[in-house]
C-alpha positions in Angstrom: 96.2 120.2 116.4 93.1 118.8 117.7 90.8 120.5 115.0 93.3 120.1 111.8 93.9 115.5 113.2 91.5 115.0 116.2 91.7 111.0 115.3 94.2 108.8 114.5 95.0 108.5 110.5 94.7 105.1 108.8 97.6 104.7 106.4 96.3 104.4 102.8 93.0 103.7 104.3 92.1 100.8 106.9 93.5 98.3 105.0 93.8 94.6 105.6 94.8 92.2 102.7 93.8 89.1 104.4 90.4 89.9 104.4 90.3 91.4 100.5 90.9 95.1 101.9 93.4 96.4 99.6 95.0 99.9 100.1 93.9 103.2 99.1 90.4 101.0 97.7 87.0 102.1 98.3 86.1 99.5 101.2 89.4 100.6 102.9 88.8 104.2 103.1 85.1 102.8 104.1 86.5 100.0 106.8 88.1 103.5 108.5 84.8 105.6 108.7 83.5 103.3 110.3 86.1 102.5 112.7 86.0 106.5 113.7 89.2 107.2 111.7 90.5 109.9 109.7 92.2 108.8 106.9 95.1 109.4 104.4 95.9 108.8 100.6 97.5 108.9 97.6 96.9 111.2 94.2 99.0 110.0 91.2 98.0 111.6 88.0 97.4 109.8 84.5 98.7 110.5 81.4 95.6 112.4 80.7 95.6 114.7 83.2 93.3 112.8 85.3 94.1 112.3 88.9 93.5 109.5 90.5 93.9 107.6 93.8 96.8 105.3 94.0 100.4 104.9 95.9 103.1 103.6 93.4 104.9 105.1 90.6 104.1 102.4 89.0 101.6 99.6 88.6 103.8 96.6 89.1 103.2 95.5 92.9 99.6 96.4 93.2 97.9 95.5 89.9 98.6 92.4 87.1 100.5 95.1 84.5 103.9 96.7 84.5 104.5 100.3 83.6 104.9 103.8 85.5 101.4 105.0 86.7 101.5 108.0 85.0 101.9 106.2 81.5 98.2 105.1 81.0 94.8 107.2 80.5 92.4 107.2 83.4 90.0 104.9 81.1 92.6 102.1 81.4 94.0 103.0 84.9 90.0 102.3 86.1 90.3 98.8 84.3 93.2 97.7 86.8 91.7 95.4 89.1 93.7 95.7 92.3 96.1 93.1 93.6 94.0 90.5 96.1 90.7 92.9 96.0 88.2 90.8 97.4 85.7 93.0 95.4 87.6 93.2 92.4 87.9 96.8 92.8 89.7 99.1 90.7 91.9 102.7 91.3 89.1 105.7 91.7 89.1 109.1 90.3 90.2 111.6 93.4 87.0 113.2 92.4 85.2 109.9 92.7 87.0 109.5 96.0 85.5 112.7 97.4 82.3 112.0 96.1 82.7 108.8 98.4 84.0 110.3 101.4 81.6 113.2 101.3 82.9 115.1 104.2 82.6 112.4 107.1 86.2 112.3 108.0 89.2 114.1 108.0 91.5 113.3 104.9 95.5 113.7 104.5 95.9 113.9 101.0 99.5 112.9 99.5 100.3 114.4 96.2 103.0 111.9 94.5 106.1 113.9 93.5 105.4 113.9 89.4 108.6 113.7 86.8 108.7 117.2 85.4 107.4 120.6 86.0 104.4 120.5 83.8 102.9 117.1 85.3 103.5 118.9 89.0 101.6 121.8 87.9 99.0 119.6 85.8 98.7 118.1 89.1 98.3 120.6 91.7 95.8 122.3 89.4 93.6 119.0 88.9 93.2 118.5 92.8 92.7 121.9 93.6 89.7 122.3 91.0 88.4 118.9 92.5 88.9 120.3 95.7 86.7 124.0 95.2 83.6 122.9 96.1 84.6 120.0 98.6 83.4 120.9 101.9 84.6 118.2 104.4 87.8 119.0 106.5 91.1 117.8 104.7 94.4 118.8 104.1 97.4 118.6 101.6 101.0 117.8 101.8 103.8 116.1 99.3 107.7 115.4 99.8 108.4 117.4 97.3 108.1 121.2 97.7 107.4 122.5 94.5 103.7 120.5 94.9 103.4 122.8 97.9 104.0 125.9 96.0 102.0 125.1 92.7 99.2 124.3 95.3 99.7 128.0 96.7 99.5 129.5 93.2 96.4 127.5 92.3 94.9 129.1 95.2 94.7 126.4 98.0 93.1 126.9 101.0 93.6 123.9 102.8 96.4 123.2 105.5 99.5 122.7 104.0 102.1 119.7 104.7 105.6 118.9 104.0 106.4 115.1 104.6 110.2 114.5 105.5 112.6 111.9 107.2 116.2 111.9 107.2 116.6 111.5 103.9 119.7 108.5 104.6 118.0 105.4 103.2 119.5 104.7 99.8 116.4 102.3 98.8 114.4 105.8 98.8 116.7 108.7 98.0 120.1 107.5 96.0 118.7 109.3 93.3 118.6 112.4 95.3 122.0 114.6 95.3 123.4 115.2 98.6 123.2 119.1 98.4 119.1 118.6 98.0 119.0 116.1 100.7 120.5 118.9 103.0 117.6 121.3 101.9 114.8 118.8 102.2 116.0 117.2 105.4 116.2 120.4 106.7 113.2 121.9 106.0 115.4 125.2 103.9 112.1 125.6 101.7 110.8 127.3 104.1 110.4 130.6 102.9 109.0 129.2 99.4 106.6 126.2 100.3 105.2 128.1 103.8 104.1 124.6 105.1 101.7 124.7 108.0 102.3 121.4 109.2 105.0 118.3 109.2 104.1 114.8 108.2 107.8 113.1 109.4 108.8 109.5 109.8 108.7 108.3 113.1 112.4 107.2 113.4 113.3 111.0 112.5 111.0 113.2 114.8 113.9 114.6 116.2 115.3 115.9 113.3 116.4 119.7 114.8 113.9 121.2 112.7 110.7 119.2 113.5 111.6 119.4 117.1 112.2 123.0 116.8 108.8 124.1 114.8 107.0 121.7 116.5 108.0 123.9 119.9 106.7 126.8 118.7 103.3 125.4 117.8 103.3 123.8 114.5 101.7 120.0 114.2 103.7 117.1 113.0 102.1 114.0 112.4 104.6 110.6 112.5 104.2 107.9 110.1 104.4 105.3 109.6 103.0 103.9 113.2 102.2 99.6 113.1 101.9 98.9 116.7 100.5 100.6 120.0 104.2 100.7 121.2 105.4 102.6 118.4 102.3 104.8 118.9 103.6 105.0 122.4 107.2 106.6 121.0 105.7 108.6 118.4 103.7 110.2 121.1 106.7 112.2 122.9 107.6 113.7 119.4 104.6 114.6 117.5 100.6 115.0 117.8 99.1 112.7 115.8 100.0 109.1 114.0 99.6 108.2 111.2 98.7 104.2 111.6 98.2 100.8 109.8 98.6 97.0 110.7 96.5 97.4 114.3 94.0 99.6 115.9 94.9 102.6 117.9 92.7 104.3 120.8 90.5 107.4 119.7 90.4 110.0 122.2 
């Protein structure tokens, strides 16, 4: 664990919307090199195939439009000022984010689960071209297993995470049939996605699975941590947080 997430990983970036800092934007993935961080993020793709750096499904809470984020070419996704950006900036290309990051930190890079098969794909295949001649440490994971395996089959090299919880909060997953919640809260893709690591939310670190892979060696990282206390919790159930809202200890 300490070579794949030696530092603590800033949620979306070191955000901090107070001072203009909005999440996954280019001074917040700066604010957490700086701060010794490594850092996490978000790849939605655009309805051109294009994938970019941004969190929601769609744009409503973060920019001035309405309108899933996959339902707009990258040329008018990169005119979306974001909400409250103090620098007026905009979503980047992922491979405009790497070009940024340029190897001086550790990244956790979230695919967003995508509406059908051929976006997933279109998806997996787009990062991992981006991704060929990248040479700074970083690693992929998704909630959805299918991203896992379509990364495996476009040849990825990288670490590969599954993200869970306990799949029992109906504001996420009452879209989600019960017989797939099983699987996924369960970890039953097991043989098919091959993960190499869990990213879990910190309330369900003792799901019987986590606990029981993480005893046998594999990493889970617990998100999402806002407060040295949680940090404290999180730390008897996995080996790395994943953090935002204060600043946690390196080392």
């Amino acid at each position: 664990m300490s070579t794949l997430f030696p530092q603590p990983i800033a949620h979306r970036g070191l955000h901090d919307p107070a001072r203009g800092i909005i999440e996954n934007s280019i001074s917040a993935f700066e604010a957490a090199i700086e701060h010794g961080y490594a850092i996490e993020c978000d790849v939605q793709l655009s309805s051109d195939g294009v994938p970019f750096i941004f969190h929601d499904d769609d744009f409503d809470r973060l920019t001035e439009v309405k309108g899933a984020s996959d339902a707009r070419p990258i040329a008018e996704v990169q005119t979306l000022v974001l909400k409250g950006s103090a620098a007026g900036e905009v979503p980047q290309r992922f491979t405009e984010f790497l070009q940024q990051i340029g190897g001086r930190t550790m990244l956790q890079i979230e695919l967003k689960e995508q509406s059908d098969r051929t976006k997933t794909a279109a998806l997996a295949r787009a990062v991992a071209q981006a991704l060929a001649d990248y040479e700074g440490p970083y690693s992929l994971e998704s909630f959805d297993p299918s991203l896992l395996m379509a990364l495996r089959r476009e040849g990825a090299k990288a670490p590969l995470g599954i993200i869970v919880y306990s799949y029992d909060e109906a504001e996420w997953d009452q879209h989600i049939p019960r017989w797939k919640k099983f699987i996924l809260r369960h970890l039953l893709h097991w043989p098919w996605t091959r993960f190499s690591f869990i990213s879990c939310r910190n309330i369900a670190i003792y799901l019987p699975m986590v606990r029981f892979l993480r005893a046998r060696g594999m990493p889970v990282t617990a998100w999402t941590i806002t407060s040295p206390q949680a940090a404290r919790a999180a730390a008897r159930g996995a080996d790395q947080i994943v953090f935002e809202g204060f600043l946690p200890e390196i080392g």
